[in-house]
DRENPA-3360 file (N, C-alpha, C; in nm, 2 decimals, always signed):
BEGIN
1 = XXXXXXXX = -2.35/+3.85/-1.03/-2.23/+3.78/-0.99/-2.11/+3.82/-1.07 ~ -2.04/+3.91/-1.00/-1.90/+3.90/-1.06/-1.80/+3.78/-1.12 ~ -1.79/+3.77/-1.22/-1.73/+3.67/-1.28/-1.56/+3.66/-1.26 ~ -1.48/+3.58/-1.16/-1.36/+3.59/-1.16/-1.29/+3.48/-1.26 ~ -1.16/+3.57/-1.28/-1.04/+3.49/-1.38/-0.92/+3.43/-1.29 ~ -0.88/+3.35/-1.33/-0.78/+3.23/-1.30/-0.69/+3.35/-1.22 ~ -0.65/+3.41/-1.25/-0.52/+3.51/-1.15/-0.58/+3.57/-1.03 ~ -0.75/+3.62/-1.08/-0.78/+3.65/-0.95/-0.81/+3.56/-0.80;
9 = XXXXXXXX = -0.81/+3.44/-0.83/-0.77/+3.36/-0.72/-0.65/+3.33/-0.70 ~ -0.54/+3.37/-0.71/-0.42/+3.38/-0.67/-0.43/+3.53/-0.56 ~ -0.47/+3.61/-0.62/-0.48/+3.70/-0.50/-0.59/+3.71/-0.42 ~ -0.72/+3.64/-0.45/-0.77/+3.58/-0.32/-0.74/+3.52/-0.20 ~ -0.68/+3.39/-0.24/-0.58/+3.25/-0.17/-0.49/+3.33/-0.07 ~ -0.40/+3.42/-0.16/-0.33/+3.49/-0.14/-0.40/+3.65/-0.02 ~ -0.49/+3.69/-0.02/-0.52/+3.78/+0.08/-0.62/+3.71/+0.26 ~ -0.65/+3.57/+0.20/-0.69/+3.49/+0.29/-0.63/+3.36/+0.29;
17 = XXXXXXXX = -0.52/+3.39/+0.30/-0.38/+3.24/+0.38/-0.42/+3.20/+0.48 ~ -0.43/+3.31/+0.55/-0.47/+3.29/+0.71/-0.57/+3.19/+0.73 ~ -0.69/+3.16/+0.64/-0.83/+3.08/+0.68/-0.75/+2.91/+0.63 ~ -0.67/+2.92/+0.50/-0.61/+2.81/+0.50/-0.47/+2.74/+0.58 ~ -0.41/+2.83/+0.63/-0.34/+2.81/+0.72/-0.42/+2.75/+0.90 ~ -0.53/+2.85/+0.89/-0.59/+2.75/+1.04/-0.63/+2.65/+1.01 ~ -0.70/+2.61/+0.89/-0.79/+2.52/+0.88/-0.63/+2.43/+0.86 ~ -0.56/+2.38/+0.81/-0.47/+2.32/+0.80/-0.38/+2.27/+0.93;
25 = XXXXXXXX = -0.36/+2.38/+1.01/-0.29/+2.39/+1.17/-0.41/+2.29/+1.28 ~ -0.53/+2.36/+1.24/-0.64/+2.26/+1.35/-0.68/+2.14/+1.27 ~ -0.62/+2.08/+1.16/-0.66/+1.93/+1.10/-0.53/+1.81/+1.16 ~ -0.44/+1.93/+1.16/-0.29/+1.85/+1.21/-0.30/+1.80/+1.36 ~ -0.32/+1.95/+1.48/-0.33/+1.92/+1.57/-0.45/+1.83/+1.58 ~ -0.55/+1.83/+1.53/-0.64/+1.66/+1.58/-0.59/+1.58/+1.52 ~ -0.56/+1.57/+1.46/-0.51/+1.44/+1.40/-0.37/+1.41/+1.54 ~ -0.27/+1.47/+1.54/-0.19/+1.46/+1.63/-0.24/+1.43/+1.76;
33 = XXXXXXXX = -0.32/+1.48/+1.82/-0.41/+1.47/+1.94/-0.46/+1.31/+1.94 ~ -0.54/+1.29/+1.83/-0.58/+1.14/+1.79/-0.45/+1.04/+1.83 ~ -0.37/+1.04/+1.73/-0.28/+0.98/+1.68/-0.18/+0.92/+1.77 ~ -0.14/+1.03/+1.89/-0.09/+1.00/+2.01/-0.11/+0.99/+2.13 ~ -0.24/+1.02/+2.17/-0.27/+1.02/+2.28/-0.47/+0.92/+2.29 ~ -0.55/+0.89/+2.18/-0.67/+0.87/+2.22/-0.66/+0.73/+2.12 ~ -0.59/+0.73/+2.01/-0.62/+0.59/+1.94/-0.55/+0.49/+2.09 ~ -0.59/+0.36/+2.09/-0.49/+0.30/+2.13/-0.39/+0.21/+2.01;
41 = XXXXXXXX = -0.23/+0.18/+2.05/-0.16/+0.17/+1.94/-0.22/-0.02/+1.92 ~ -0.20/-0.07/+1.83/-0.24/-0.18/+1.79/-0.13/-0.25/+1.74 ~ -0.05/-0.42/+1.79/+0.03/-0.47/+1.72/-0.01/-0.59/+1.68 ~ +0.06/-0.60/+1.55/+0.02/-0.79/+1.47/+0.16/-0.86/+1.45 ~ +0.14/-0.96/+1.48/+0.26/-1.08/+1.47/+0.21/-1.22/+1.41 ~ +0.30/-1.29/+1.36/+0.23/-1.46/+1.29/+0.27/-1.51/+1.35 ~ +0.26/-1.62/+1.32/+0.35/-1.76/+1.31/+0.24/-1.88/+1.18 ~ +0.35/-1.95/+1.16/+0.31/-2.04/+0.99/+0.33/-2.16/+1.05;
49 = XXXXXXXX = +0.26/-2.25/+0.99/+0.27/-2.39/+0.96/+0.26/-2.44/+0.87 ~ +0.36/-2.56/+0.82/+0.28/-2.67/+0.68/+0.25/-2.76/+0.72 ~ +0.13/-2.79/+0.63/+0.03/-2.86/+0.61/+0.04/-3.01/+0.53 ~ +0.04/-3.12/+0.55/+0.07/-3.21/+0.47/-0.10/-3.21/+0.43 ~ -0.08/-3.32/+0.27/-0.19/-3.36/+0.26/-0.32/-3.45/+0.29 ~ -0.43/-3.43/+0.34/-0.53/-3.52/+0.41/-0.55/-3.64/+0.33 ~ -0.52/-3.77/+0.43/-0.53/-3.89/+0.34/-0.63/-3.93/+0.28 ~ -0.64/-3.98/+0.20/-0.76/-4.03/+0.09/-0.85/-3.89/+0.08;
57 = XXXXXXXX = -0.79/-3.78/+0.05/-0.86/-3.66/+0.04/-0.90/-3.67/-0.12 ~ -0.99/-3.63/-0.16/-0.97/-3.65/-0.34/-0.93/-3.77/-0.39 ~ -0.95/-3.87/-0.37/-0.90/-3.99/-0.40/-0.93/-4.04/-0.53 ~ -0.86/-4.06/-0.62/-0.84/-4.10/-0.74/-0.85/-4.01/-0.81 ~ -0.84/-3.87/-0.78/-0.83/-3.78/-0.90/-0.72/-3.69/-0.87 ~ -0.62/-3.67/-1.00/-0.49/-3.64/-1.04/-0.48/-3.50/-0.97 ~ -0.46/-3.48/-0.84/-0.42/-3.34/-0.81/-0.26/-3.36/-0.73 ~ -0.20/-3.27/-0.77/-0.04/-3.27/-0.71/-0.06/-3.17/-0.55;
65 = XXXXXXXX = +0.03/-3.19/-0.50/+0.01/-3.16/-0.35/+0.00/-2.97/-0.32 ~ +0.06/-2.95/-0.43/+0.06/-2.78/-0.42/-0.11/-2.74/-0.48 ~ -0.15/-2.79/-0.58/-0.24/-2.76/-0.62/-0.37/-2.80/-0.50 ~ -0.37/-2.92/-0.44/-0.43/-2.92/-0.31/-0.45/-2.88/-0.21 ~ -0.29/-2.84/-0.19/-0.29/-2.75/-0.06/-0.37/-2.55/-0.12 ~ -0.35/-2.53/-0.21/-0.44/-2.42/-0.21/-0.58/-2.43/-0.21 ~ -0.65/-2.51/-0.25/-0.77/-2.54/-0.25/-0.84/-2.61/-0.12 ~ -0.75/-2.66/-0.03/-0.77/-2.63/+0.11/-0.74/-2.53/+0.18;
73 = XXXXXXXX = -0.69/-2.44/+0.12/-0.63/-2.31/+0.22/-0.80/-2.25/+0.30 ~ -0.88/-2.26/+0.23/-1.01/-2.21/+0.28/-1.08/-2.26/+0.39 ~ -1.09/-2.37/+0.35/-1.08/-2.50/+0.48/-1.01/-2.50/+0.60 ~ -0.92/-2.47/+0.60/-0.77/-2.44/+0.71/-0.82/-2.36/+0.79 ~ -0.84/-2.24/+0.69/-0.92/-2.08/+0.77/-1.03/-2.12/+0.83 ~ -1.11/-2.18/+0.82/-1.25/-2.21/+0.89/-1.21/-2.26/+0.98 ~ -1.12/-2.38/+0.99/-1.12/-2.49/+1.11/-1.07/-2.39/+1.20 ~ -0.94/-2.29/+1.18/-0.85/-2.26/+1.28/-0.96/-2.10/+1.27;
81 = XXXXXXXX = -1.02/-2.08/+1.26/-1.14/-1.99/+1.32/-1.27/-2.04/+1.36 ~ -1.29/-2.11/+1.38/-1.41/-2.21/+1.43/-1.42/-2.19/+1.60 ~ -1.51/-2.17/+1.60/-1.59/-2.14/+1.80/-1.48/-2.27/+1.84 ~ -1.51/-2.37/+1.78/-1.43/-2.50/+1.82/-1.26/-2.46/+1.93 ~ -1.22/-2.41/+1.84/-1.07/-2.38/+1.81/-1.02/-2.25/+1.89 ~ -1.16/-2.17/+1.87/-1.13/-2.03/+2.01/-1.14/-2.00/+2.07 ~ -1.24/-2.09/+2.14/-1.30/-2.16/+2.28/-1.18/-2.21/+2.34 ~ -1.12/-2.33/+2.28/-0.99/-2.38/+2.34/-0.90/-2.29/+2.37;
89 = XXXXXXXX = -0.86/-2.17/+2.30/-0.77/-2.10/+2.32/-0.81/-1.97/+2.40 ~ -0.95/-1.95/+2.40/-0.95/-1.84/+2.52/-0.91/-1.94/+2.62 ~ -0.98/-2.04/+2.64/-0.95/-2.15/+2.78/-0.79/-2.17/+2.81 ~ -0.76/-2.19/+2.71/-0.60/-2.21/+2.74/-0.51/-2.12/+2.76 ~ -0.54/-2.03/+2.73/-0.45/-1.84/+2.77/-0.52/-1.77/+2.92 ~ -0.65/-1.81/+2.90/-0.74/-1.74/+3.01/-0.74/-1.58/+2.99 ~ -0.76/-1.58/+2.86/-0.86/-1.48/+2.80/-0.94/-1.41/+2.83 ~ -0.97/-1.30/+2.83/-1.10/-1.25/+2.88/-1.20/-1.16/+2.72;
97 = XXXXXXXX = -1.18/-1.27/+2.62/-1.21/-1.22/+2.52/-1.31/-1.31/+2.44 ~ -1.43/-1.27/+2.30/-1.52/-1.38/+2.32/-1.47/-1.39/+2.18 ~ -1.57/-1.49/+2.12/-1.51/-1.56/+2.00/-1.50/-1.44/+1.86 ~ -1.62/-1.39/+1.88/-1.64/-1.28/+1.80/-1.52/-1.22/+1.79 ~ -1.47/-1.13/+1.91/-1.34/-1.09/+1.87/-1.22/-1.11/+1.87 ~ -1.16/-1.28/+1.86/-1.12/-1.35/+1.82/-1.11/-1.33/+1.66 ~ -1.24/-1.37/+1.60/-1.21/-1.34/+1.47/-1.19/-1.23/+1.38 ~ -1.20/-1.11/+1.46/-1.19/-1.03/+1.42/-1.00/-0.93/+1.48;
105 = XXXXXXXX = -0.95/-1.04/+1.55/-0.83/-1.01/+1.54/-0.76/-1.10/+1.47 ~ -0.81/-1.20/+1.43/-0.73/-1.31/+1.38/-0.73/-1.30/+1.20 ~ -0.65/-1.35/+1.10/-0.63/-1.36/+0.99/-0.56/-1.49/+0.91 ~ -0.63/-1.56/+0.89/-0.55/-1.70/+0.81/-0.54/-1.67/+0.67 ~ -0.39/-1.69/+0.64/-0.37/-1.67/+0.47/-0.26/-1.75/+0.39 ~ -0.27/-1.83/+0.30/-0.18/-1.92/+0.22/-0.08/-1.80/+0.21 ~ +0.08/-1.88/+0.25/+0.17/-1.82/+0.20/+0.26/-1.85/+0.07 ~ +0.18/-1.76/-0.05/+0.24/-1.79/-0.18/+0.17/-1.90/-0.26;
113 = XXXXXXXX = +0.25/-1.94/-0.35/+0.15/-2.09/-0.39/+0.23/-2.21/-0.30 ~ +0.24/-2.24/-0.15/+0.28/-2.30/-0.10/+0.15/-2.42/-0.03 ~ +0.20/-2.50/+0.07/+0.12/-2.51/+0.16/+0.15/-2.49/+0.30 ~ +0.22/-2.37/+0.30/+0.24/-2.34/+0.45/+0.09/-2.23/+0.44 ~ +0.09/-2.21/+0.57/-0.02/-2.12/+0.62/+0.02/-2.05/+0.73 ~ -0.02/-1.91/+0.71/+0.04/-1.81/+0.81/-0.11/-1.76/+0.92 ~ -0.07/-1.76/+1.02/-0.21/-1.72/+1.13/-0.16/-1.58/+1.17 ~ -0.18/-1.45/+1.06/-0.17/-1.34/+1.20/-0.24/-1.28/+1.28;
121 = XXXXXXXX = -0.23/-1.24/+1.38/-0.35/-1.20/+1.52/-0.26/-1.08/+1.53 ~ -0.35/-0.96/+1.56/-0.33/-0.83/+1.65/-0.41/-0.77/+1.75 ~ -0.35/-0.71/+1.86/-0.42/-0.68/+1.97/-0.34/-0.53/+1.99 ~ -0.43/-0.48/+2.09/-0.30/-0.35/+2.18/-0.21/-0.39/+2.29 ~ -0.20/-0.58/+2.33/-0.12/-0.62/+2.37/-0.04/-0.65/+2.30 ~ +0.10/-0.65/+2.29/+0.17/-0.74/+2.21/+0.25/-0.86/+2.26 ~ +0.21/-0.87/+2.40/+0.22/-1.02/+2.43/+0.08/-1.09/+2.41 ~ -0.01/-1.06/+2.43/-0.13/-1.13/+2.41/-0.10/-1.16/+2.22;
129 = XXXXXXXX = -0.11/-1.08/+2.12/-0.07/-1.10/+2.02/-0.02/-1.22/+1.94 ~ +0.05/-1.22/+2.06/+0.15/-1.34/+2.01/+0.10/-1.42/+2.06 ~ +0.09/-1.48/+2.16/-0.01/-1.60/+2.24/-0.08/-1.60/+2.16 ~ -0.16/-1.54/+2.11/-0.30/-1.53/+2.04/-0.25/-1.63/+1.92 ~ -0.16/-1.60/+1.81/-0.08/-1.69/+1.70/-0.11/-1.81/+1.76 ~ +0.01/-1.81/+1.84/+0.05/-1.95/+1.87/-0.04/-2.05/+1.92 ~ -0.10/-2.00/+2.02/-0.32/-2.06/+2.06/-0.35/-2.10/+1.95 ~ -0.37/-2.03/+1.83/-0.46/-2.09/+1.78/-0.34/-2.20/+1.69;
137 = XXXXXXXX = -0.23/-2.14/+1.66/-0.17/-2.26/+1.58/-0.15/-2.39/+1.65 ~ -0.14/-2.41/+1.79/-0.09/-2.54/+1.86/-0.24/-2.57/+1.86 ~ -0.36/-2.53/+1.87/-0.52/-2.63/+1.89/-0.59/-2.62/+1.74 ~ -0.49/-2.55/+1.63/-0.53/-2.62/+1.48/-0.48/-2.73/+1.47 ~ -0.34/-2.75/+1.55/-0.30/-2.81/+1.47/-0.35/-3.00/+1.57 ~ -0.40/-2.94/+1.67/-0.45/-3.09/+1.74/-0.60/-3.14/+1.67 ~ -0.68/-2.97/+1.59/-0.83/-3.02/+1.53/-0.82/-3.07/+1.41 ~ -0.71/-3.00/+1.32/-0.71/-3.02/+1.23/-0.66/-3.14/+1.13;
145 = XXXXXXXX = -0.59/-3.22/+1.24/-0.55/-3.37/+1.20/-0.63/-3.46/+1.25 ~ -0.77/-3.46/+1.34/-0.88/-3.50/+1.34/-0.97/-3.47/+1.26 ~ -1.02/-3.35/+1.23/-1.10/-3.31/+1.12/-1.12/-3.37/+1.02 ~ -0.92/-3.32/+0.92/-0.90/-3.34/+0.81/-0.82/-3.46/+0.81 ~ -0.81/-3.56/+0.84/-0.72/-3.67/+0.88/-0.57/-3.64/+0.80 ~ -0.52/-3.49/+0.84/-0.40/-3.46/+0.80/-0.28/-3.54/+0.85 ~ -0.20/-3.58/+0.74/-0.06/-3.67/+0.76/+0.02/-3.58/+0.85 ~ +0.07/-3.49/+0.84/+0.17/-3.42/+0.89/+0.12/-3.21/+0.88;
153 = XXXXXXXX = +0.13/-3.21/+1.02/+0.12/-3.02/+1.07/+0.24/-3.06/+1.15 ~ +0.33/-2.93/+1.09/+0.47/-2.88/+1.18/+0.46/-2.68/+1.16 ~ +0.47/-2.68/+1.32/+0.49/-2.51/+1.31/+0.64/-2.49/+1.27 ~ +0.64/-2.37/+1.19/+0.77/-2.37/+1.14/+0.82/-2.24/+1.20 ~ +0.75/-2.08/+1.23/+0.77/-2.04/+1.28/+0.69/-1.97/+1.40 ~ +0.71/-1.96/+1.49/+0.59/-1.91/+1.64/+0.64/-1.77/+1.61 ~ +0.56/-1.72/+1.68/+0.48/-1.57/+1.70/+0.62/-1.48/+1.76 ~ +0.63/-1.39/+1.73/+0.75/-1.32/+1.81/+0.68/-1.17/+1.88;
161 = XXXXXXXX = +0.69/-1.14/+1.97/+0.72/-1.02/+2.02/+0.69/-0.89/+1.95 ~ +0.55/-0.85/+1.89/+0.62/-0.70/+1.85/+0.67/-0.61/+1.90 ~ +0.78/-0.58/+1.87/+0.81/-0.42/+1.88/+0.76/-0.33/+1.86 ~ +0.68/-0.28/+1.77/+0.64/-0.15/+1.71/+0.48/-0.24/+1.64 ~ +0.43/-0.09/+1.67/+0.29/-0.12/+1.63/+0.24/-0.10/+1.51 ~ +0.16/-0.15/+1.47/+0.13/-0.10/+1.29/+0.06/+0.00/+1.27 ~ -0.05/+0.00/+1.37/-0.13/+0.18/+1.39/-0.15/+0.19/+1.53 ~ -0.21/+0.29/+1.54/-0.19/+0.40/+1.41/-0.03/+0.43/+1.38;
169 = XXXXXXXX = -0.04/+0.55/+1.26/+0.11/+0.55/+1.24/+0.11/+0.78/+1.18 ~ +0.15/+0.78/+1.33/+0.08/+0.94/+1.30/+0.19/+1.04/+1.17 ~ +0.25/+0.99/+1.15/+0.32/+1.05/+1.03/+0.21/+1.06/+0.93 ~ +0.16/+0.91/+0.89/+0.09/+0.91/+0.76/-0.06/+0.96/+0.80 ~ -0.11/+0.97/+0.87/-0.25/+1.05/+0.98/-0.21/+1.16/+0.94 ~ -0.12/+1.26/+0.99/-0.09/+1.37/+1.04/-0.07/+1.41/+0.87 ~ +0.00/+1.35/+0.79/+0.02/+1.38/+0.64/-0.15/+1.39/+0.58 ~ -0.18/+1.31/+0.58/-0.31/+1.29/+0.54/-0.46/+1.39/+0.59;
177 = XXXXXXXX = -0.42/+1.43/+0.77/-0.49/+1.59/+0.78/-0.44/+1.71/+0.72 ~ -0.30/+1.71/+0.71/-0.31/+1.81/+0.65/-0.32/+1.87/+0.50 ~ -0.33/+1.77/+0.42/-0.38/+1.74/+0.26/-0.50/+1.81/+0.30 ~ -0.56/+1.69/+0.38/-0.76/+1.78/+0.37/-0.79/+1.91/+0.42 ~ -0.69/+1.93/+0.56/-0.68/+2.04/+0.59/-0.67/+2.16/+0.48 ~ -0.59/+2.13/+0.39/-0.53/+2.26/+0.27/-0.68/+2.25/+0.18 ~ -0.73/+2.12/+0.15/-0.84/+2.14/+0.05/-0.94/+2.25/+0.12 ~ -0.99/+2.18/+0.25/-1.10/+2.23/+0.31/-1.07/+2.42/+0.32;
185 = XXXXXXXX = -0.95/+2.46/+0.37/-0.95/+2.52/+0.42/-0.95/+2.66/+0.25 ~ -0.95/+2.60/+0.14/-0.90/+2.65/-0.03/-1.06/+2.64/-0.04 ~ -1.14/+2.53/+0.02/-1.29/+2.54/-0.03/-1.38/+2.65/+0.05 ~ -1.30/+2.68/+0.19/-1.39/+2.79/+0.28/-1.36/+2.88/+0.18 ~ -1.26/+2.96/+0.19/-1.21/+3.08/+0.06/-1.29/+3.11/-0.03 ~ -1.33/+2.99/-0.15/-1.35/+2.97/-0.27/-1.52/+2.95/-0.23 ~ -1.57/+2.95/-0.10/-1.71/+3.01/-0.06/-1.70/+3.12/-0.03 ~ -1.63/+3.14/+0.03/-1.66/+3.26/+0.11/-1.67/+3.43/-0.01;
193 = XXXXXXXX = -1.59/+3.41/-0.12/-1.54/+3.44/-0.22/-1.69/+3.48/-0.30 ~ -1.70/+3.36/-0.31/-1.85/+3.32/-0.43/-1.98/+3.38/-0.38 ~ -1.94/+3.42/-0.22/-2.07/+3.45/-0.16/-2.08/+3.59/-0.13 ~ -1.97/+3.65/-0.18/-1.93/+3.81/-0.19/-1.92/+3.88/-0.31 ~ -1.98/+3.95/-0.36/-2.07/+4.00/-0.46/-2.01/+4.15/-0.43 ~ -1.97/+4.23/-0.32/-1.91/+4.35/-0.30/-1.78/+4.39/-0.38 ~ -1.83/+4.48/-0.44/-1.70/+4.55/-0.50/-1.62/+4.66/-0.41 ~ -1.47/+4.63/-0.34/-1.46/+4.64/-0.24/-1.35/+4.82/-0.31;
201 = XXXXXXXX = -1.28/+4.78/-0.39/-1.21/+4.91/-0.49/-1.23/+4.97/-0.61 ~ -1.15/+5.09/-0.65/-1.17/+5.15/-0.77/-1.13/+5.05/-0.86 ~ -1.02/+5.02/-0.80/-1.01/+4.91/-0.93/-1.10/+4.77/-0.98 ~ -1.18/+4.73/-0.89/-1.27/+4.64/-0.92/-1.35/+4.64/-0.99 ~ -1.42/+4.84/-1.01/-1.55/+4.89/-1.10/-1.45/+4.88/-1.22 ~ -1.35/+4.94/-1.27/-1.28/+4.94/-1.38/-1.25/+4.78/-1.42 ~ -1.21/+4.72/-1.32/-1.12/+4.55/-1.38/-1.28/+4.51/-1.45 ~ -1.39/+4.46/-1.35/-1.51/+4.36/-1.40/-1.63/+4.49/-1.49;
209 = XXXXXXXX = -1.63/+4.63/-1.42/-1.75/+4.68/-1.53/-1.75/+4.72/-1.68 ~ -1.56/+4.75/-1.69/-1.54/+4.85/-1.80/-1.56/+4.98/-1.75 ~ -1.59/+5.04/-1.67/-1.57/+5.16/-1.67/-1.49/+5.24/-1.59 ~ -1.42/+5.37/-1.62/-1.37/+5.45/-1.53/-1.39/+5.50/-1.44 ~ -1.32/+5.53/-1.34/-1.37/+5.60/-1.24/-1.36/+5.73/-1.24 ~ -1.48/+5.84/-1.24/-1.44/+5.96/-1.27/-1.43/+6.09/-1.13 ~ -1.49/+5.95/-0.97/-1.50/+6.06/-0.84/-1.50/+5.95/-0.74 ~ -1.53/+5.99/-0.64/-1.53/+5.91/-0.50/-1.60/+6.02/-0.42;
217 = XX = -1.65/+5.94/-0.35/-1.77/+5.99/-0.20/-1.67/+5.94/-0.11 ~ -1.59/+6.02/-0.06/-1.54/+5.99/+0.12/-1.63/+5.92/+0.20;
% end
């Protein structure tokens, strides 16, 4: 095995551009291909509610209402994802979707150290999306003052409209094939290279053997 030096892969890279250049051009165009025409595009929207505190919740032990309301935030999430709660809301939109994937478009999360709570839902509709918020925030907020015998649920903001979708997002795809594109296409080379043992010029017996060249066979 001929042993190569750091420069001579510069004129390796450099006499086979071409393999890293396709491999780079056909990582783009699928990704592009993907990106615009076979993902479908996907949008998310919220809407938030606060939460007052459930009465005689913890009763007699010294907790302040912020520090409670985080320590229910978990609680919140279960109820407003519960078969209970997404049952009603396929029923009430007339959904054609089952609970399972309900939860798996849906997301409940404390906003900040507050006690508001944000519900966001994403779909490839983005009116359904929103519906979707708002469903589940209007029948949390009828379970969850039964449940939790909560004093006060007020929505503060409902679900808007997306405009624009979150993914895919083919800039950062298309950036991202063609990064791997350049590796993959630097690693074909850097085999192809390693698997070629042929000494192809005079100057190659001279560069790797030490020796001169003193003739040539046409």
């Amino acid at each position: 095995m001929i042993k190569k030096q750091p420069i001579d892969y510069i004129y390796i890279f450099k006499n086979k551009l071409w393999i890293i250049v396709l491999s780079t051009a056909s990582f783009l165009l699928i990704s592009g291909i993907f990106s615009f025409y076979i993902i479908k595009p996907e949008y998310q929207t919220f809407s938030t509610l606060m939460i007052g505190k459930p009465q005689g919740y913890y009763e007699g032990i010294e907790y302040n209402d912020v520090l409670l309301s985080q320590k229910l935030v978990s609680t919140y999430s279960e109820i407003a994802k519960s078969r209970t709660v997404s049952n009603e809301v396929i029923k009430n939109l007339g959904l054609d979707i089952t609970y399972d994937a309900i939860r798996k478009k849906v997301n409940i999360a404390q906003v900040g150290d507050t006690g508001i709570i944000k519900i966001e839902s994403r779909d490839e509709n983005p009116e359904v999306a929103a519906k979707l918020a708002d469903g589940i925030a209007e029948v949390f907020m009828e379970k969850v003052v039964k449940i939790m015998n909560v004093e006060n649920v007020q929505i503060i903001d409902r679900a808007e409209i997306p405009k624009k979708n979150i993914r895919p997002i083919p800039v950062l795809n298309m950036t991202a094939a063609g990064i791997l594109g350049i590796m993959i296409g630097a690693l074909i080379v850097i085999l192809i290279d390693y698997l070629d043992n042929t000494i192809k010029t005079p100057e190659d017996i001279t560069k790797y053997i030490g020796m001169p060249v003193i003739g040539m066979i046409p």
